[in-house]
N, C-alpha and C positions, 0 to 999 in steps of 0.2 A: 518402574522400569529400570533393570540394569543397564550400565556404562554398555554391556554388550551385546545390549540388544539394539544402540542406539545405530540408523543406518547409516554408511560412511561413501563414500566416492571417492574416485581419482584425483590426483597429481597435476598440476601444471608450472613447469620449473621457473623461476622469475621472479627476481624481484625489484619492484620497481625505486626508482631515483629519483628524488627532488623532482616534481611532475604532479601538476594538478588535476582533478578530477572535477566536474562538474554536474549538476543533477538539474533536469528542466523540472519545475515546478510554480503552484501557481505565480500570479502575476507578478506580486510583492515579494515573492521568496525566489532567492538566487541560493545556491550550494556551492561553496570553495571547498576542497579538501586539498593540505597538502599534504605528501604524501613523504613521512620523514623516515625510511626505516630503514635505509640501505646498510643500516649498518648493525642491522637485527639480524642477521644472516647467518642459519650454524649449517656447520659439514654433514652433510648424512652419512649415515654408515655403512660402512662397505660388507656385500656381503659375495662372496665366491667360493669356491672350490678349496678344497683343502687334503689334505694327507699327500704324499707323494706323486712326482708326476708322470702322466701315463704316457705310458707307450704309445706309437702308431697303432699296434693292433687291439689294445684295448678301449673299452668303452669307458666313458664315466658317469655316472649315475649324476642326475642334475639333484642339487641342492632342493629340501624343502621350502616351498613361496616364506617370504617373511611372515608373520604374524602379525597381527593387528596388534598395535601396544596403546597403552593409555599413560598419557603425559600429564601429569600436574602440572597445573603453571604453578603453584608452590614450591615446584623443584626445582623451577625455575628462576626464582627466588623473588614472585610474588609475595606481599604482606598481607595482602586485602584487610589493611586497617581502616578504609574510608578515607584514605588520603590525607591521615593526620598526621602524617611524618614521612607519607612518600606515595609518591605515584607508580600502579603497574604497567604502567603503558609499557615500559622497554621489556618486561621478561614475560609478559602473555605476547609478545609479537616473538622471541625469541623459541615459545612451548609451538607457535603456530607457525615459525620459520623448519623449528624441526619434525616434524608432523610429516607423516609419508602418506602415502595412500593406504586407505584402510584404518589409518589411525584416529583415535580420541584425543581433543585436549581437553582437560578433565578440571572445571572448578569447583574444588571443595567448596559450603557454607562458607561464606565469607564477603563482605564489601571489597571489590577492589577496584579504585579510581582512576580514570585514565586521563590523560590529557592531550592526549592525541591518538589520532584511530589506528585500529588495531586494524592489518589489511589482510585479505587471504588471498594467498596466490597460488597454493598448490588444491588440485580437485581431489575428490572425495574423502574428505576429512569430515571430521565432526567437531563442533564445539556444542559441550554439554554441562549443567551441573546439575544440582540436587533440586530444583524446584525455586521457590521463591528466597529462598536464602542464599542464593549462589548471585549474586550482587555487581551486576557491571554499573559503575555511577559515572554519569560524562561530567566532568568538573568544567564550570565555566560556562554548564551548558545554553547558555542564551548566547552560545557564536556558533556561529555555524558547525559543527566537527559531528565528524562521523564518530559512534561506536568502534563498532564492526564494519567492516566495508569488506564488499565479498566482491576480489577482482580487481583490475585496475586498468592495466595498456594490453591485457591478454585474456584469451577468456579462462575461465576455470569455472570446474564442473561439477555437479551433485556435493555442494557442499550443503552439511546438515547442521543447523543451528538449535538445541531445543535445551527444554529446562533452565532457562536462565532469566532473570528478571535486569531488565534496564533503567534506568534513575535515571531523570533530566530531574528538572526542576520544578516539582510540583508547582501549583499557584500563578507557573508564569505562563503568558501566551505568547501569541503573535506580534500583539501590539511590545510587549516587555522584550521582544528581542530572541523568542526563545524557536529558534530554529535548527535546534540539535538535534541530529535523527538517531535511534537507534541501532538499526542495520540499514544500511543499505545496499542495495545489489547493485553495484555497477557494470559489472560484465560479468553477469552470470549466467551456466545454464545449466535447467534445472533442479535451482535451490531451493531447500527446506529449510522452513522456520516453522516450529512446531512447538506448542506448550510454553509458548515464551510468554512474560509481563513486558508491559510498559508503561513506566507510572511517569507523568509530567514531560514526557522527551517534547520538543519542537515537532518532529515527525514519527511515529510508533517504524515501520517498518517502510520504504522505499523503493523500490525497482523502476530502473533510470534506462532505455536503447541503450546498447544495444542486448540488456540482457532477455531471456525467455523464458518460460516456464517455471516460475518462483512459485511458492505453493507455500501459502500461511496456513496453519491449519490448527483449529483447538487454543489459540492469544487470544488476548486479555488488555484492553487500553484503558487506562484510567486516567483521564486529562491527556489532551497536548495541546500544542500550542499552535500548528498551522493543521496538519491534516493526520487523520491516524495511517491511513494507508493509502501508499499509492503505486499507480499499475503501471506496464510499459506492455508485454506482449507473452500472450499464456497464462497468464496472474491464475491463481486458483485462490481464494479466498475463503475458507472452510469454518462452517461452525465456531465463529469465532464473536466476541463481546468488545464493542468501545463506546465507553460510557466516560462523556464530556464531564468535568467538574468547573469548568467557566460558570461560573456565578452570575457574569453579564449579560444579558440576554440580545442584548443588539439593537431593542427595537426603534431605536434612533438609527440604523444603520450603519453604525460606527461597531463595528463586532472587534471585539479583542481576540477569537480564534477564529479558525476555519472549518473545512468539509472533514467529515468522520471519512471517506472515503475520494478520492480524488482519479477520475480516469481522463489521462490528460492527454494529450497529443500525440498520433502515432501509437498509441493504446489498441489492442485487438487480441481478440479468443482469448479473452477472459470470462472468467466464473465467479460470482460472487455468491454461495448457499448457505443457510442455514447459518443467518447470520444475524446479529441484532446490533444495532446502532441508537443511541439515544443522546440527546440534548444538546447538538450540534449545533452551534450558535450561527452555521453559514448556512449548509445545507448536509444531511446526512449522505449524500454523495452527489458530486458536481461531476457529468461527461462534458467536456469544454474544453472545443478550439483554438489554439492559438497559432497555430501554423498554416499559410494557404499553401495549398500543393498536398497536403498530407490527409488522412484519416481516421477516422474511429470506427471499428468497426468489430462485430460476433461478439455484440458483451452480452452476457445474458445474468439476469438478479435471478436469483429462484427461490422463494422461501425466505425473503429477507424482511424483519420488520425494521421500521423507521418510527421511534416514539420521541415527541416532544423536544421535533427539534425545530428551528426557525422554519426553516424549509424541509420540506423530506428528501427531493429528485428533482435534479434540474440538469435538461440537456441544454445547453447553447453554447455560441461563438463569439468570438470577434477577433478581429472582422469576421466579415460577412462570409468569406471567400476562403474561413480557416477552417479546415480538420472537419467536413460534418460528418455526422454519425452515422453510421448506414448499420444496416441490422442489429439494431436493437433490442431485445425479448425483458420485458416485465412482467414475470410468473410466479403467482399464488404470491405475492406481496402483501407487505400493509403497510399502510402509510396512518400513524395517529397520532393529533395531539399536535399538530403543526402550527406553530403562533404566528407568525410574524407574516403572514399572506399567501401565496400558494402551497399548497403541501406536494403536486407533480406537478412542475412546469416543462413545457416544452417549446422551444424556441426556434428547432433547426432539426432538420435528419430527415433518413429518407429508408423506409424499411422497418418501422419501429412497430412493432406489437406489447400492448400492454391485455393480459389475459387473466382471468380469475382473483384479480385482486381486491383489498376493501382499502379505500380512504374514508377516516371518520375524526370526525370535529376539525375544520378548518376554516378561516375565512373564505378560503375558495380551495374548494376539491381539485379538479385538473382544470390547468391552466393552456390556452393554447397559444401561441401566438404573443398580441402586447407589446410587440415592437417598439422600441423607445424612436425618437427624433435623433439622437445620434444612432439608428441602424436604419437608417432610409435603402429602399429599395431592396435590401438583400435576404430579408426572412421566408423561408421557403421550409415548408414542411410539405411535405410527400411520402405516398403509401403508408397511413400508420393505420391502423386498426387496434379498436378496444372492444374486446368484448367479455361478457362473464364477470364484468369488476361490479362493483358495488360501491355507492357516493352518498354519504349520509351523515346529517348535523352539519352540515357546513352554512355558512353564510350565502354561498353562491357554488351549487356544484360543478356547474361547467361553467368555463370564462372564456370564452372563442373572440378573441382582435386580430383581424386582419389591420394593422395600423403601420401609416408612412411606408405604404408600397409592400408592403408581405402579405404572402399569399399559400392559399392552401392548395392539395392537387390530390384528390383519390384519398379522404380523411374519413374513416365510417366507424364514427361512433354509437352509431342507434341500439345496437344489441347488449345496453347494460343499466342499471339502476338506480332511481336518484332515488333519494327518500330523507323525512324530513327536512331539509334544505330551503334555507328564505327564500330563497332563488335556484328553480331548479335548472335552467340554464338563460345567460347571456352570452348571444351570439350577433357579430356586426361585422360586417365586409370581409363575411367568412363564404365567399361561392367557393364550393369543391367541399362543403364539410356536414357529412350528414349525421344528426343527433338524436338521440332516444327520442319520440313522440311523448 
């Protein structure tokens, strides 16, 4: 694909000053960004009217729109040596401070090292380079620091991020510190990342309220170290690959990384399709509450598989009283090769269909319910329906606990398939839940 075929968006004039950014994420990961660039800031170019000046009675012909230009950040006197004698952070914010609407900033093949994020604050631009050799590396990266950060105290719009490979820190996780995200979208609306890598970052890509409609499409994660993606509202999540290299498996409980997938709090009208997720040492994606008063809601998986990872799907909360999940949809799914104990758990939500899907080899296929003694009284699961799935080689296909006051309401599992299975279902102080015969 040429530089000009790459899509580009609008302008949003600003830039921001000594001012933090913050990203909600799971329990243990906090996100500080500060935001150093004020003084990245070039003149844009004037463009108006020219030759003589007209009369009252005549007209002027309005000028040609600018044209779309492509900015090297090497002309901006980028080295991209990998950071062995200098950092680009100041002249890729410089190629992206002067960047108009419509325009490219343009990374030749090359590593080039930042040390603090690179922020975008005008809409429809593009940042692009040549594929896997066009090299953003986050130095340091076991601290928190953004890449790319698209937005900051204003929104900005249709910014297009593709071709480009991001470097955290292969080998490190969660547990090492390594919560450096690649992009994140802080106040963005509707962003693209498209064809991008991410090898080792703390987070692959991020979308944090108030931004909307992000659209991954066609990326690539190879390790990270808390979650590869995570949603806020709109997410499109596209034919894309994240494949954990965590060596640790967890089964002590003690996991050095996290969820291949993350839909956290306040999360809605997302899409996740035609996607594949493997060896997620938490779960290959966690919907989980952590705010009361707020929501989850219109996420739908379609065509996603989940291989070998601790867990495959897990909705829950806590409290009791945070974020539950309402319209849920689990379509043509797979869930395989789940170690560490449920391969779909579900905990909480209200509205949830799981449809034409296969779980196979697990200790336990779907899980419902299981209440621990710190979630007394508050486990409620309402109107879910499974049907069409398929539950096979597991240890226990269904696992139904109503435990420490949780309860079920309008739960109809009967229309789906258990086969080979030690245990084709365990069910106890489950009234309201009906199960294949």
């Amino acid at each position: 694909m040429s530089l000009r075929q790459v899509r580009t968006a609008r302008r949003w004039k600003g830039t921001p000053t000594g001012m933090f950014a913050r990203a909600s994420t799971p329990s243990r990961l906090r996100i500080y960004v500060v935001a150093t660039v004020s003084l990245f800031g070039v003149a844009g170019l004037q463009w108006g009217h020219g030759g003589r000046p007209a009369r009252a009675a005549e007209s002027v012909a309005p000028d040609d729109p600018p044209k779309a230009r492509i900015l090297s950040v090497v002309d901006f006197g980028a080295k991209g040596d990998g950071g062995a004698n200098y950092y680009d952070s100041y002249p890729i914010q410089q190629a992206v401070n002067a960047a108009k609407p419509g325009d490219t900033v343009y990374f030749p093949p090359a590593v080039y090292a930042i040390d603090k994020p690179v922020i975008v604050t005008s809409s429809n631009i593009t940042l692009a380079g040549d594929g896997y050799n066009s090299v953003i590396k986050l130095v340091n990266a076991g601290r928190t620091l953004n890449g790319i950060q698209v937005g900051f105290d204003q929104q900005v719009k249709g910014v297009t991020i593709t071709r480009l490979r991001f470097l955290g820190s292969p080998g490190r996780y969660l547990a090492d510190g390594n919560q450096a995200t690649g992009i994140q979208v802080t106040y963005g609306l509707n962003s693209v990342i498209e064809d991008c890598d991410f090898q080792g970052c703390g987070n692959a890509a991020y979308s944090v309220a108030p931004s909307y409609g992000t659209r991954i499409e066609n990326c690539r994660v190879s390790g990270w170290g808390t979650v590869g993606f995570g949603t806020a509202g709109g997410d499109q999540i596209l034919n894309c690959k994240l494949e954990q290299d965590d060596p640790y498996l967890g089964l002590d409980g003690n996991q050095r990384s996290s969820h291949g997938i993350y839909v956290h709090t306040g999360s809605h009208d997302v899409l996740v399709q035609d996607t594949f997720i493997s060896n997620a040492r938490k779960t290959g994606c966690q919907i989980y509450g952590e705010t009361p008063g707020e929501t989850i809601q219109r996420i739908t998986f379609r065509r996603v598989t989940f291989k070998d990872c601790f867990g495959a799907f897990t909705i829950a909360n806590y409290p009791g009283n945070a974020s539950r999940a309402k319209d849920i949809l689990l379509d043509e799914c797979s869930f395989l090769g789940s170690y560490g104990g449920t391969s779909l758990l579900i905990k909480q939500g209200d509205g949830i269909e799981i449809r034409n899907c296969l779980i196979d080899t697990a200790p336990i296929g779907l899980g419902l319910g299981n209440w621990a003694p710190s979630e007394p009284n508050w486990g409620l699961i309402t109107n879910l329906v499974g049907s069409g799935n398929t539950i096979r080689n597991c240890g226990t296909g269904m696992f139904i606990l109503g435990s420490n006051g949780g309860r079920f309401e309008k739960v109809d599992l009967s229309n789906n398939t258990i086969e080979a299975c030690t245990t084709r279902v365990y069910k106890k102080n489950a009234d309201g839940v009906i199960t294949p015969p």
